[in-house]
N, C-alpha and C positions, 0 to 999 in steps of 0.2 A: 467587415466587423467580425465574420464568425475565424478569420484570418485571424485577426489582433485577439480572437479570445482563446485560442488554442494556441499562438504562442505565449500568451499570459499564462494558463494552463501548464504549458510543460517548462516555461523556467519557476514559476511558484512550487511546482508538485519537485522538479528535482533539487529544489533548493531544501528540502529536509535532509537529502543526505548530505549536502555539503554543511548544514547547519548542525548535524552530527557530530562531522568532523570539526566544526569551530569549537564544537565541547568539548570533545572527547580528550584534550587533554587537561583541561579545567575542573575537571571534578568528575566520578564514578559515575558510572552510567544512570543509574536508578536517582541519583542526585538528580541530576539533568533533567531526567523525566519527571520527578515529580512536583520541580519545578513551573516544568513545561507546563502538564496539567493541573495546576492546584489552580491557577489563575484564572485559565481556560475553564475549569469549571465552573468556578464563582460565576465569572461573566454568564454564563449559559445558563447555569440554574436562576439566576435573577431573572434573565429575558424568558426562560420556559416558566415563572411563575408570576411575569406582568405582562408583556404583550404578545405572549405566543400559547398561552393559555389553551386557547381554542384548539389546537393543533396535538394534545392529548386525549381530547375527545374520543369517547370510543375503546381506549386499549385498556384494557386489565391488564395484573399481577404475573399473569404470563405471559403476556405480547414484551412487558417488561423485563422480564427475566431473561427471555432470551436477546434481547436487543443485548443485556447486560453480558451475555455469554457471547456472542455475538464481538463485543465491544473488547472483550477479553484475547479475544482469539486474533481481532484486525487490527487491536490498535495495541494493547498491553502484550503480549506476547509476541507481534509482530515487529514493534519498536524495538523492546527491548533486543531482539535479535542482532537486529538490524544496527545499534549503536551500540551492543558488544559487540558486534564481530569490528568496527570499524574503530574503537577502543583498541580490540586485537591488532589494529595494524592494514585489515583488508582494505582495499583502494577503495571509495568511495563510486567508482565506473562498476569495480565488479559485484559491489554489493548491489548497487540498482539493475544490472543486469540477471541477477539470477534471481532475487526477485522481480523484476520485470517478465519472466518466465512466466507468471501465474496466470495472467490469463490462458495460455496455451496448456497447462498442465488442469486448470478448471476445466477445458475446454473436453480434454482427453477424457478427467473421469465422469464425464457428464453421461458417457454411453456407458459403465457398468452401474453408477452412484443413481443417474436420475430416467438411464432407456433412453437417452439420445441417439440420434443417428451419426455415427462421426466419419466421415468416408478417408478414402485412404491418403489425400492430397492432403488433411487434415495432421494424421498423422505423420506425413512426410516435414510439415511445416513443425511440428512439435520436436520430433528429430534435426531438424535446422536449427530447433532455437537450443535444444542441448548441446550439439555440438559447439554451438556458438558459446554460450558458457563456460565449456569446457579450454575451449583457444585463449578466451581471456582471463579466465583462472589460472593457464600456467603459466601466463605471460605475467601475470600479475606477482604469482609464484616465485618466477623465478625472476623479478626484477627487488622483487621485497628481500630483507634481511631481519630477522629476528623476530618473522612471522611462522607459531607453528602449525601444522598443515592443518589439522584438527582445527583453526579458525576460520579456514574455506568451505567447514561444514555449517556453521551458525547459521550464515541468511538462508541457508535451505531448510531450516527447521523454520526461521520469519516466512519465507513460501508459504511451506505446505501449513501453519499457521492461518496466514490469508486466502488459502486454498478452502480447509477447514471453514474459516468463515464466512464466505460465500455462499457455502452448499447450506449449511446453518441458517443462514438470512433467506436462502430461497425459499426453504418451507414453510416458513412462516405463515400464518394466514393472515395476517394482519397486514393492509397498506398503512405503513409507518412513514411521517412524512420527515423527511433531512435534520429540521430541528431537534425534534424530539431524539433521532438516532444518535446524532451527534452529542446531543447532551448526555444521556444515557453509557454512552460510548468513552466522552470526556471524563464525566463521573464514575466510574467505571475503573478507569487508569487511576484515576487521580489517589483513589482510597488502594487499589495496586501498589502503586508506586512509593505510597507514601507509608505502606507498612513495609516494604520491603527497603525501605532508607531509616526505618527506626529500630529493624530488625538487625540490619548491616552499618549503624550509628552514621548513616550520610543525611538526617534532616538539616543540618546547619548548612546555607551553600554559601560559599566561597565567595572573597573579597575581589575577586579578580572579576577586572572586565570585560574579560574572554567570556565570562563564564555568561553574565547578563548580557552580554550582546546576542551568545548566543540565544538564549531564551526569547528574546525578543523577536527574534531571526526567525524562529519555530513557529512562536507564537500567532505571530505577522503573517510573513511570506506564507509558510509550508501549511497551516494548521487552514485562517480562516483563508487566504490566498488560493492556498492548492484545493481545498474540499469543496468551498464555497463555488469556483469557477467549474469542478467537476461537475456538480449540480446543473451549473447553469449549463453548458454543452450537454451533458447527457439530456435534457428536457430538449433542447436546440435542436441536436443533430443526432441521437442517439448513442446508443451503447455501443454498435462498432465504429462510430467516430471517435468516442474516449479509449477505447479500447486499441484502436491504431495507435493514440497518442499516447498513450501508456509508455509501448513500444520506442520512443521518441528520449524518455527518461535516461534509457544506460548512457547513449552516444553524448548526448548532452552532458552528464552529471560525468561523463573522462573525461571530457575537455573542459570543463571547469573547474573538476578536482586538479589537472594538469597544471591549468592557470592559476590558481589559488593557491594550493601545498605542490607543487610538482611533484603530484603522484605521474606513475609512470604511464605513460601511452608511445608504444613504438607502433611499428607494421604490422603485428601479433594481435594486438589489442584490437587494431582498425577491423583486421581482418575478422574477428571474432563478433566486434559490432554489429558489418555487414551481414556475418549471419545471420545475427539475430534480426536484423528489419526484413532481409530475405522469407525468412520464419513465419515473420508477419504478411508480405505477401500472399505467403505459398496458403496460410491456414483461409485467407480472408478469398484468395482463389477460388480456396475449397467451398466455403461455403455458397459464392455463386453461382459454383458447378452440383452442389447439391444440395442438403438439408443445411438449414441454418442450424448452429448449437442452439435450440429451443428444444428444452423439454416439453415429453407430451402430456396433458393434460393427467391422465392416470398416475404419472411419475408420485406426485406427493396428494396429500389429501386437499379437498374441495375446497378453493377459498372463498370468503364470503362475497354475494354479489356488490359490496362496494368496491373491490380487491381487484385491480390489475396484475396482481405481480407475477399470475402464473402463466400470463402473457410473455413475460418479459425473458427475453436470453440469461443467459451466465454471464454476468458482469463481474467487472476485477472489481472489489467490493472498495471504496474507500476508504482514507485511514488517518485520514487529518493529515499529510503532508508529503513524505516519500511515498506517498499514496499508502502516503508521507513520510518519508524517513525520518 
């Protein structure tokens, strides 16, 4: 079962980038998205205000606020990135690959941001997974035409974005349970997106059915598909089992870009892949050979004794679909 639900897992979560690419030539990006979420909010704010009620208990004006900042950072900010840069033209492989990076770059700043112990295997694997990056960036590069390079910088701004909101979510005192993040996260975007399409005149979307299939696609698969099943494995198997399968995203999300648009994947791109799962080995090595990335208790301030969360590692934080693209 836990078999069937982490590969549900990694084609839902890398179907937001291929769902990207269904839009991205249907209508401007911030169109896209504020379609994406206007709906997804509705849905959410109705169930957070009749049968999930209970599940607010507890959080003030600022457990809320920051969820909202939070929600900025993982999902409005991130997204966006992530479907302009593949708007630009960038493969669909290489954008899931360099953010896929994040847990390994969370991973790093966790020893000067939160006093983690990070040993040196650790860093060897974080050096794998850039280098990895870097093979299938040029490969990507130099197979594309009338892509300019300044658009292989985008999904590293969606990164450290997701990087950013992580470390955000960790401090938090408050155990915030999925619902509520989610919703908060969704609403969030939704009021994002939908002043920056009244700002840039993209409120009206488009007659094509490119454009609502895509929507659909997001909405479905990537948003409640991919967050929803994160959920359910991380409670299952933990955060280094999601966090492996994270890893799982680039390789997967080439060869369907490949199969779907015949983006490019030669021997370049393979080679660059295997780095990156390499990457994943070497860091998750590391941590058996010594300190897990867990912050130590001093790191941030005292959370309330109903509060796990300062138990908890540095997880790639979710984001409704490319983890969601």
């Amino acid at each position: 079962m836990n078999i069937l639900l982490s590969i549900a897992f990694v084609g839902a979560w890398s179907s937001g980038f291929i769902g990207a690419k269904l839009g991205a030539g249907s209508a401007p990006t911030v169109t896209l998205l504020m379609w994406r979420f206007l709906p997804l909010a509705l849905v959410l704010g109705v169930v957070a205000l009749t049968t999930a009620r209970s599940s607010w208990r507890g959080l003030g004006p600022r457990d809320l606020l920051r969820q909202a900042g939070v929600g900025l950072l993982s999902q409005s900010g991130y997204l966006l990135t992530v479907y302009y840069a593949i708007e630009l033209g960038v493969s669909s492989g290489t954008t899931a690959l360099i953010d896929g990076t994040q847990p390994l770059v969370a991973g790093a700043l966790a020893g000067p941001l939160l006093g983690v112990a990070v040993s040196r295997t650790q860093w060897l694997g974080l050096g794998l997974g850039v280098a990895g990056v870097a093979v299938v960036t040029t490969a990507d590069a130099g197979a594309a035409t009338g892509v300019a390079w300044w658009a292989y910088l985008v999904p590293f701004l969606g990164m450290l974005s997701l990087v950013a909101a992580t470390f955000l979510d960790r401090r938090s005192r408050a155990d915030v349970r999925p619902m509520v993040s989610m919703t908060v996260h969704a609403v969030t975007s939704a009021v994002v997106f939908t002043a920056l399409a009244a700002v840039g005149g993209g409120l009206t979307p488009p007659a094509d059915a490119s454009f609502w299939t895509a929507v659909v696609w997001l909405v479905t698969l990537s948003t409640f598909g991919g967050y929803g099943l994160y959920w359910l494995i991380l409670r299952r198997s933990g955060v280094t089992a999601v966090n492996t399968l994270m890893f799982l995203m680039a390789p997967v999300t080439a060869v369907w870009g490949a199969l779907m648009f015949g983006e490019p994947f030669g021997a370049q791109t393979a080679a660059g892949l295997g780095l990156g799962l390499l990457a994943v080995a070497v860091v998750h090595q590391g941590e058996r050979g010594g300190r897990p990335l867990t912050p130590r208790r001093s790191a941030w301030p005292r959370a309330r004794s109903s509060s796990r969360r300062s138990e908890r590692p540095v997880p790639a934080t979710p984001t409704a679909g490319p983890g969601e693209g």
